[in-house]
TORGU-227182 format. One record per residue (C-alpha): residue number from 1; x, y, z. Coordinates in steps of 0.1 Angstrom, whole numbers. Last residue first. Example, Ala and Ser with C-alpha at 12.3 -4.5 7.8 and 13.67 -1.06 7.14 Angstrom:
BEGIN
@k->2 | east->137 | north->-11 | up->71
@k->1 | east->123 | north->-45 | up->78
This chain:
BEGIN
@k->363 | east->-46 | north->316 | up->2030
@k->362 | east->-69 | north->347 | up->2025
@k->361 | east->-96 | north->330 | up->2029
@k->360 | east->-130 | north->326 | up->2010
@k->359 | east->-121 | north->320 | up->1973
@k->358 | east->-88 | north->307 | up->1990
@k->357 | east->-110 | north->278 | up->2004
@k->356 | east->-119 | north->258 | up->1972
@k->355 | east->-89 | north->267 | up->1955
@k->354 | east->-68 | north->253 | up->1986
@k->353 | east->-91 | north->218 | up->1983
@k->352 | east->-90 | north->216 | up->1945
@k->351 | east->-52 | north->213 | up->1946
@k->350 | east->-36 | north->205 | up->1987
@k->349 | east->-46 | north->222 | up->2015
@k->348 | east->-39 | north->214 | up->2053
@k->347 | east->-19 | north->182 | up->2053
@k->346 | east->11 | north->195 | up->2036
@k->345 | east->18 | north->218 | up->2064
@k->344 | east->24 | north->195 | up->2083
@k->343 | east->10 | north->174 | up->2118
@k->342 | east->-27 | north->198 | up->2115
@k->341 | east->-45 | north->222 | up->2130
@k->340 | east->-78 | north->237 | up->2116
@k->339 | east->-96 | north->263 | up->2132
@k->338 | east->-126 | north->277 | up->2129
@k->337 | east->-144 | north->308 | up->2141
@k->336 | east->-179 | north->313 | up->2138
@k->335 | east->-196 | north->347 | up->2142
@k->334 | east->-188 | north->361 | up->2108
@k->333 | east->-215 | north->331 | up->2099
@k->332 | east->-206 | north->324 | up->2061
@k->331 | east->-176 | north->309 | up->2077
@k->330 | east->-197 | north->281 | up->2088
@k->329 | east->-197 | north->273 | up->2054
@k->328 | east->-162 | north->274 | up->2039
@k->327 | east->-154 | north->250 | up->2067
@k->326 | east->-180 | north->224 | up->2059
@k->325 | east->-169 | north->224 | up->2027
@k->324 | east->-130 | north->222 | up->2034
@k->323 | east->-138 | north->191 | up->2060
@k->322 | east->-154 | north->173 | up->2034
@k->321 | east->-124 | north->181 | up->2006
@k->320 | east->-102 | north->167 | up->2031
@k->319 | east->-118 | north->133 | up->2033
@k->318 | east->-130 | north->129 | up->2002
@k->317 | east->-125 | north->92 | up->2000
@k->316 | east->-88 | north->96 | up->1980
@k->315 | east->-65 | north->82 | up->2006
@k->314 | east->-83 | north->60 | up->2029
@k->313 | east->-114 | north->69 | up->2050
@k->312 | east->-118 | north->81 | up->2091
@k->311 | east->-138 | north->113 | up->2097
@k->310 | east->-146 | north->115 | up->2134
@k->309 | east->-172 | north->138 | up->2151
@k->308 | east->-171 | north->151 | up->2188
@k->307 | east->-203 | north->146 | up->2203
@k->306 | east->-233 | north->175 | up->2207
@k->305 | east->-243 | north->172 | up->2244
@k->304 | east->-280 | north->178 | up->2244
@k->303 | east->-304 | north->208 | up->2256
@k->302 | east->-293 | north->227 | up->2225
@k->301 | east->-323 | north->221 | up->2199
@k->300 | east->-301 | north->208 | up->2173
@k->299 | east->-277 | north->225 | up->2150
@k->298 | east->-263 | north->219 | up->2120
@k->297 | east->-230 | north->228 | up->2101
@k->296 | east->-208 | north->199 | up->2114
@k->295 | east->-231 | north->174 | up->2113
@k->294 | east->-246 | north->181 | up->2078
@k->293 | east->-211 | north->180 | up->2065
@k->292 | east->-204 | north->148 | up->2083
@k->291 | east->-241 | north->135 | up->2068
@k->290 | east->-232 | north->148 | up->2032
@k->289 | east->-199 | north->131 | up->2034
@k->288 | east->-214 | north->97 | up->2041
@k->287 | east->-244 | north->108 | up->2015
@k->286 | east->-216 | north->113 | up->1983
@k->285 | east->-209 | north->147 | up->1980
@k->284 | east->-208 | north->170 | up->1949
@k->283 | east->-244 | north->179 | up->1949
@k->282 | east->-240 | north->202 | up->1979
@k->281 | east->-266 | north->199 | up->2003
@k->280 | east->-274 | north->225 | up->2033
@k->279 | east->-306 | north->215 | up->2053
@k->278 | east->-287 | north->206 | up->2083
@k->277 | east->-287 | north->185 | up->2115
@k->276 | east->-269 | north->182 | up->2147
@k->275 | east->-273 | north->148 | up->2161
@k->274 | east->-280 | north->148 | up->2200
@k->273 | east->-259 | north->131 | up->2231
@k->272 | east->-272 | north->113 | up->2260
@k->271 | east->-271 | north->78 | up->2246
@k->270 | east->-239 | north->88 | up->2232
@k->269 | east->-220 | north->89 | up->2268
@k->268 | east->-192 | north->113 | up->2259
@k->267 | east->-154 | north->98 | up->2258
@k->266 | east->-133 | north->125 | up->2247
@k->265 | east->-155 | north->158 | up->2258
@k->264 | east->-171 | north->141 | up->2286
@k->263 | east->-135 | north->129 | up->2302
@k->262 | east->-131 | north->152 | up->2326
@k->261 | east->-105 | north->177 | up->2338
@k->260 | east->-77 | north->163 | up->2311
@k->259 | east->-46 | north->177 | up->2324
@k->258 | east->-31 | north->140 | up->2329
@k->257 | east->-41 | north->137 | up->2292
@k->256 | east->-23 | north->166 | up->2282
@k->255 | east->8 | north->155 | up->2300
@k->254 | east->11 | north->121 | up->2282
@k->253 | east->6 | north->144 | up->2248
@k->252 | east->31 | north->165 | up->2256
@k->251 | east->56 | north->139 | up->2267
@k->250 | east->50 | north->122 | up->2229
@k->249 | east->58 | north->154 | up->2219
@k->248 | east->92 | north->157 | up->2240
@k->247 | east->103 | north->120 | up->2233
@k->246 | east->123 | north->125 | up->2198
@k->245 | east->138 | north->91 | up->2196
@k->244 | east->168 | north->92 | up->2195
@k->243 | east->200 | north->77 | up->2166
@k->242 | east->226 | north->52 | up->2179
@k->241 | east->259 | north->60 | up->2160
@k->240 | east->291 | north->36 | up->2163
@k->239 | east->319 | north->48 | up->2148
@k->238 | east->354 | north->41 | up->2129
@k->237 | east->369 | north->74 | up->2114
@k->236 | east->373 | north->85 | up->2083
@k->235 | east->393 | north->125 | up->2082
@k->234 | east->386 | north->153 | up->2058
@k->233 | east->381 | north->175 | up->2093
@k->232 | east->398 | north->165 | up->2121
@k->231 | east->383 | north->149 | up->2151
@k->230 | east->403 | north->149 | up->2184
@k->229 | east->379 | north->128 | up->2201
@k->228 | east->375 | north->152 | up->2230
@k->227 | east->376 | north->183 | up->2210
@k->226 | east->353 | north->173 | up->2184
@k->225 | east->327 | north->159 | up->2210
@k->224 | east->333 | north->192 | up->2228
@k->223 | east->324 | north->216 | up->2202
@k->222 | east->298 | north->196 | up->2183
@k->221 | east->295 | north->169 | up->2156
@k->220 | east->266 | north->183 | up->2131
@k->219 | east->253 | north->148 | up->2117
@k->218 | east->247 | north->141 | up->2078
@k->217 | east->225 | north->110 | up->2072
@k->216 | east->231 | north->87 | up->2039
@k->215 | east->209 | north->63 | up->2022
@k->214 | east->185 | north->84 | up->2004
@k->213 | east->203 | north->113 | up->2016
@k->212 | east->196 | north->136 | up->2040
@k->211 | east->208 | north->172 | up->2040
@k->210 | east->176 | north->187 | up->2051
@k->209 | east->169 | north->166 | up->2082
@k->208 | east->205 | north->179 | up->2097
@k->207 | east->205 | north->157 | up->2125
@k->206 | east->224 | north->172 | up->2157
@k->205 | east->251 | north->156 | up->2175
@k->204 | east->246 | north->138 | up->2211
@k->203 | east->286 | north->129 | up->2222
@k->202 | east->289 | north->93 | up->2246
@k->201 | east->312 | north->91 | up->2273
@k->200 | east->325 | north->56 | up->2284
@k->199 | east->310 | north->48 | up->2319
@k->198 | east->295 | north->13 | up->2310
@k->197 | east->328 | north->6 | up->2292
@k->196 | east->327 | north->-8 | up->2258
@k->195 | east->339 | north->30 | up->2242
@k->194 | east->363 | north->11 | up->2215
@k->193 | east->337 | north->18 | up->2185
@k->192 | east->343 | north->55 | up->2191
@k->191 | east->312 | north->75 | up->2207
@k->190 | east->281 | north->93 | up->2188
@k->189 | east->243 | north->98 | up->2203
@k->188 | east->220 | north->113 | up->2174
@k->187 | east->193 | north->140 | up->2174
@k->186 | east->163 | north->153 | up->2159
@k->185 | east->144 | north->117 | up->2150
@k->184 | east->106 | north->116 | up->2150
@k->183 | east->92 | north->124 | up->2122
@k->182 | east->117 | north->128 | up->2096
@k->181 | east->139 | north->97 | up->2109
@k->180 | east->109 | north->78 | up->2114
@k->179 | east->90 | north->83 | up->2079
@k->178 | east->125 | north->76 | up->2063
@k->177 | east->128 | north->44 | up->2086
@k->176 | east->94 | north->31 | up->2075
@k->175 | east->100 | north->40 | up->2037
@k->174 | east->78 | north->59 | up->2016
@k->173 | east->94 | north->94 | up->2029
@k->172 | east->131 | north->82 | up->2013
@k->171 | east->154 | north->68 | up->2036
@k->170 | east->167 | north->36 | up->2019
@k->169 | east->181 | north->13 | up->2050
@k->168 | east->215 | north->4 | up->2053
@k->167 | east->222 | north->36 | up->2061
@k->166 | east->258 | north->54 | up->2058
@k->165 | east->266 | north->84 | up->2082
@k->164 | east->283 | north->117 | up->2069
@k->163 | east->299 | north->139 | up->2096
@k->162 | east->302 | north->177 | up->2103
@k->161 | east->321 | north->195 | up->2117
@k->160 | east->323 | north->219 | up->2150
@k->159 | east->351 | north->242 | up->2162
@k->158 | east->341 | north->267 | up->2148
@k->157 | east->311 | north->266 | up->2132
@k->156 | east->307 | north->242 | up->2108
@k->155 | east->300 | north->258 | up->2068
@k->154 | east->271 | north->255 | up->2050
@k->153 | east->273 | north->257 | up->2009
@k->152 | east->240 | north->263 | up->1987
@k->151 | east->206 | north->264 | up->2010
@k->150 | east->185 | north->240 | up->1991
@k->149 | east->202 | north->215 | up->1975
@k->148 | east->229 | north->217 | up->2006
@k->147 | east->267 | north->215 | up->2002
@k->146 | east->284 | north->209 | up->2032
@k->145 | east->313 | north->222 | up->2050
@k->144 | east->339 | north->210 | up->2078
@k->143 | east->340 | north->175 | up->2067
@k->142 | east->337 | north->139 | up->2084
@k->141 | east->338 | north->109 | up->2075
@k->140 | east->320 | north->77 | up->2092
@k->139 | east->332 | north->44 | up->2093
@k->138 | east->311 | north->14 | up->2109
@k->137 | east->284 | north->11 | up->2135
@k->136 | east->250 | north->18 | up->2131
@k->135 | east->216 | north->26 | up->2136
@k->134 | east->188 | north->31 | up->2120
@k->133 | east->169 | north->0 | up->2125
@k->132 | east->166 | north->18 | up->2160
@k->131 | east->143 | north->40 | up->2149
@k->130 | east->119 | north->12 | up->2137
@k->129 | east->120 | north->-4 | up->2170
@k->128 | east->114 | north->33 | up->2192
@k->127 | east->82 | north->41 | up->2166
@k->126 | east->67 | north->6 | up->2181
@k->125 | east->78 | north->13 | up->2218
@k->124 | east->62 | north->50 | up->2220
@k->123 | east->35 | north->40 | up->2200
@k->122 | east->28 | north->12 | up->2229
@k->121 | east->33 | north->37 | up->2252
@k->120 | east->12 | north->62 | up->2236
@k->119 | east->-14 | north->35 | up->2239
@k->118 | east->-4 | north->29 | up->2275
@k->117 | east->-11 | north->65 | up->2282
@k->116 | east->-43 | north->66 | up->2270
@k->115 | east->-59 | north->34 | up->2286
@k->114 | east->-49 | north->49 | up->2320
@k->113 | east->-66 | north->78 | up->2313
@k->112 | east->-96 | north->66 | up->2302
@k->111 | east->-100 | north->40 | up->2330
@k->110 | east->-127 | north->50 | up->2349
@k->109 | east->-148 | north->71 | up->2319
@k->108 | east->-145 | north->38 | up->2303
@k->107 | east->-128 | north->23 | up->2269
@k->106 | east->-133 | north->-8 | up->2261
@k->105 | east->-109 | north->-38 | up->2276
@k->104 | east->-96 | north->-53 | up->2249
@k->103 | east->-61 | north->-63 | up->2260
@k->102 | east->-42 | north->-84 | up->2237
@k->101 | east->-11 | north->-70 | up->2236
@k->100 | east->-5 | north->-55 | up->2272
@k->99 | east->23 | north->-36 | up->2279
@k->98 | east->24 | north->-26 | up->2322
@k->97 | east->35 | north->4 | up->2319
@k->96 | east->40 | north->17 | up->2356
@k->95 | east->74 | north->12 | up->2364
@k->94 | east->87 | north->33 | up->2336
@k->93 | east->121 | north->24 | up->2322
@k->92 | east->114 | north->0 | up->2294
@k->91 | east->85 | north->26 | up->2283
@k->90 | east->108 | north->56 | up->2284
@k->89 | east->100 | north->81 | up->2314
@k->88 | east->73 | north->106 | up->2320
@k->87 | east->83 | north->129 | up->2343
@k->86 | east->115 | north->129 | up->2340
@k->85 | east->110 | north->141 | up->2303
@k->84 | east->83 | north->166 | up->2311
@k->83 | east->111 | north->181 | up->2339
@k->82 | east->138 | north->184 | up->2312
@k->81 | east->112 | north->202 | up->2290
@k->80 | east->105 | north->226 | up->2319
@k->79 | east->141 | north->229 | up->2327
@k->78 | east->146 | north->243 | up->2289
@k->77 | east->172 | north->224 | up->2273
@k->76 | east->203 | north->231 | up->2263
@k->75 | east->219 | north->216 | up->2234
@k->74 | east->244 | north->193 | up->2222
@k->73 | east->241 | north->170 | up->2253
@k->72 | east->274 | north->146 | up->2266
@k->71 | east->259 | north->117 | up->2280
@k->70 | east->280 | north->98 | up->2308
@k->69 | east->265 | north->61 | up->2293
@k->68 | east->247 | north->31 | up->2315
@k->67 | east->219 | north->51 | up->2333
@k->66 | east->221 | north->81 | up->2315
@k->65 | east->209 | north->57 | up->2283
@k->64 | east->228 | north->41 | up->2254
@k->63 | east->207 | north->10 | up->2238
@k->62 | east->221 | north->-24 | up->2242
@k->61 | east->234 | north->-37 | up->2207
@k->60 | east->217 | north->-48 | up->2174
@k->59 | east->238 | north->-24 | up->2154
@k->58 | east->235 | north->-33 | up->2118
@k->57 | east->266 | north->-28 | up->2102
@k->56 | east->283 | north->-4 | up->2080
@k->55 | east->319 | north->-5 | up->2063
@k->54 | east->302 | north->-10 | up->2027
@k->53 | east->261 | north->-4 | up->2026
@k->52 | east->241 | north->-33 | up->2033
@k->51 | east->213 | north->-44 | up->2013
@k->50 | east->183 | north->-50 | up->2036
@k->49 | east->170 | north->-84 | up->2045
@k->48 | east->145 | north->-98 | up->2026
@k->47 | east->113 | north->-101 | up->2044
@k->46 | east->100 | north->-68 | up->2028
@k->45 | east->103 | north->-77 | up->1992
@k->44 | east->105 | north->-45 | up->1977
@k->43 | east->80 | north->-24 | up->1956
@k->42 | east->102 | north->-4 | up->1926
@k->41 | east->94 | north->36 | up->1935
@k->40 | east->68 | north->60 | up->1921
@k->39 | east->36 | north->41 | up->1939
@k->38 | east->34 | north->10 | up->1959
@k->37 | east->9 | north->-9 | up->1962
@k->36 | east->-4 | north->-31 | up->1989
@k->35 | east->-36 | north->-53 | up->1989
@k->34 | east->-53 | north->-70 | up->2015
@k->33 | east->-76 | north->-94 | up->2004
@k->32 | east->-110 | north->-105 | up->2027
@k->31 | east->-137 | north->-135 | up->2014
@k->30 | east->-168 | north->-134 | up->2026
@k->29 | east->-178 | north->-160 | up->2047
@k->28 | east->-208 | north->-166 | up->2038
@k->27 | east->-221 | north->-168 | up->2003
@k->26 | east->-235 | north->-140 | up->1981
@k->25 | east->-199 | north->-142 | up->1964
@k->24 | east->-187 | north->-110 | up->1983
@k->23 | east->-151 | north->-100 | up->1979
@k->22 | east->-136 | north->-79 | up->2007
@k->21 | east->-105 | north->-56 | up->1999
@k->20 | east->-83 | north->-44 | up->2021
@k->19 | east->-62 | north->-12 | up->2014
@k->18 | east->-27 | north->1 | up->2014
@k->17 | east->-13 | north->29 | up->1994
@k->16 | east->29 | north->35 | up->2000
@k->15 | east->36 | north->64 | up->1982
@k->14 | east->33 | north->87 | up->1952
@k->13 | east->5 | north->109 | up->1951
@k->12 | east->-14 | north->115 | up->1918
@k->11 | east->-33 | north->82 | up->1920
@k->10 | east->-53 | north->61 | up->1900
@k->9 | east->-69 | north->27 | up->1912
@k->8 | east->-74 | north->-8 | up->1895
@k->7 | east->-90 | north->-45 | up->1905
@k->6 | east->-91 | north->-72 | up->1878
@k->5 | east->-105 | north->-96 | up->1894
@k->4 | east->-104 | north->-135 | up->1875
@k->3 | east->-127 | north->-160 | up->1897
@k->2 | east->-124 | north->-197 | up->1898
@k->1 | east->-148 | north->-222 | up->1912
């Protein structure tokens, strides 16, 4: 039997849009397609190797850490961040993660903890591989002023300059290493390609995040790294660049989970917990999103543990729009309060969803 399936979407986003798709021919099994689509830039073949820029190469070598490098930090800080960090170490340094692929263990009120921090472990380790795609070795050129789209000319302090790195990656908020390097990536760790030995000094410069390029990071090279390498400004110079994982959130959340006095919030035992429920409708949602709203606005007779709720859907389900609803009516109620937290700013509101709740908020 043959089939022709013409499947089609819209969208007013561009990016990266990844969904499966199962095809039911009243027969079992059904049969499942994953398709990928990628919106407002040409879809690459992602087992080709990248195109690499002139007089940069991958960097496949032994990370830099304090235990084989003299780190020279850019910045100060805080001795309760330093403390976080110590507290908990990387993955490949920290005795007590103990990866495991395959384990499917559920979740327990025993082992909740436990279970939490390897996960962040394992996000740790994943968000660590594609970071490291970033770096390089090869010429980089420094210059003591740069022209940004969006603030006009910036000039080094003194005593500073600042460097241009080449990618062999395309760094544009579709891309795995673009997502990194915005998300995760402040900071850089510098040192001529002659620095072999296991005590050579290596310089931390800052990433500018605003002056990226699609294929090209700019670094702020610091007082001492400047002065040390005797760096001059309008000058090439052959380096290798290691860029770092931003640890301190992933830290936070470690910590938060230690702080965790129980686990009845997180993990609650269903069997004991109620459904709110709700006579509000709104013709404009399906029944899924009618049952979150319902959930969120309803009440039950207050005896039970009320669960947390989680909306999960891919782009374009009405997530967002949901959560708006709900949030426009339990501010009817002067006595509510709600907040909403988000990663970015651009997860909040966006189109009908800021109309929506500006004719109640003062956003």
């Amino acid at each position: 039997m043959t089939y022709a399936i013409t499947v089609s979407f819209t969208s007013t986003h561009r990016g990266l849009y990844e969904q499966w798709l199962v095809l039911d021919f009243e027969m079992r099994p059904v049969l499942l397609r994953k398709l990928k689509v990628r919106i407002g830039q040409q879809l690459l073949d992602d087992t080709k190797d990248p195109v690499l820029n002139h007089g940069v190469i991958l960097q496949s070598a032994k990370r830099w850490t304090r235990g084989n490098r003299v780190i020279i930090p850019c910045s100060c800080r805080t001795e309760k961040q330093e403390d976080l960090l110590k507290e908990y170490k990387p993955p490949q340094l920290n005795i007590h993660y103990k990866p495991s692929c395959n384990n499917q263990t559920a979740l327990t009120a025993d082992n909740y903890k436990a279970k939490m921090h390897e996960f962040l472990y394992n996000e740790e380790r994943a968000e660590d591989q594609v970071v490291s795609r970033l770096n390089v070795c090869g010429q980089i050129t420094t210059m003591d002023r740069l022209d940004s789209p969006k603030f006009g000319m910036e000039f080094a302090p003194q005593g500073e300059l600042f460097c241009s790195v080449s990618i062999p990656y395309k760094l544009t908020i579709d891309s795995p290493e673009g997502l990194a390097l915005k998300r995760s990536v402040q900071s850089a760790l510098i040192a001529p390609l002659d620095s072999h030995h296991p005590n050579s000094k290596v310089y931390e410069s800052r990433v500018l995040q605003l002056i990226t390029r699609e294929n090209q990071i700019h670094l702020q090279l610091f007082k001492q790294c400047c002065s040390d390498l005797a760096l001059k400004h309008n000058k090439s110079y052959q380096m290798e660049v290691q860029f770092q994982l931003d640890r301190h959130t992933l830290c936070s959340l470690h910590k938060a989970v230690d702080l965790l006095p129980d686990t009845s919030r997180v993990l609650p035992d269903l069997k004991n917990c109620a459904v709110p429920v709700s006579d509000i409708t709104y013709e404009s949602l399906n029944s899924k999103q009618q049952s979150a709203l319902g959930f969120i606005t309803g009440n039950h007779d207050g005896r039970s543990f009320t669960a947390p709720l989680l909306i999960y859907g891919p782009f374009g389900t009405g997530k967002t729009f949901t959560i708006a609803t709900a949030a426009i009516e339990l501010s009817k109620d002067p006595q509510n309060k709600v907040l909403i937290c988000t990663h970015t700013n651009r997860c909040i509101l966006d189109g009908r969803q800021a109309s929506l709740i500006q004719t109640w908020w003062d956003v």
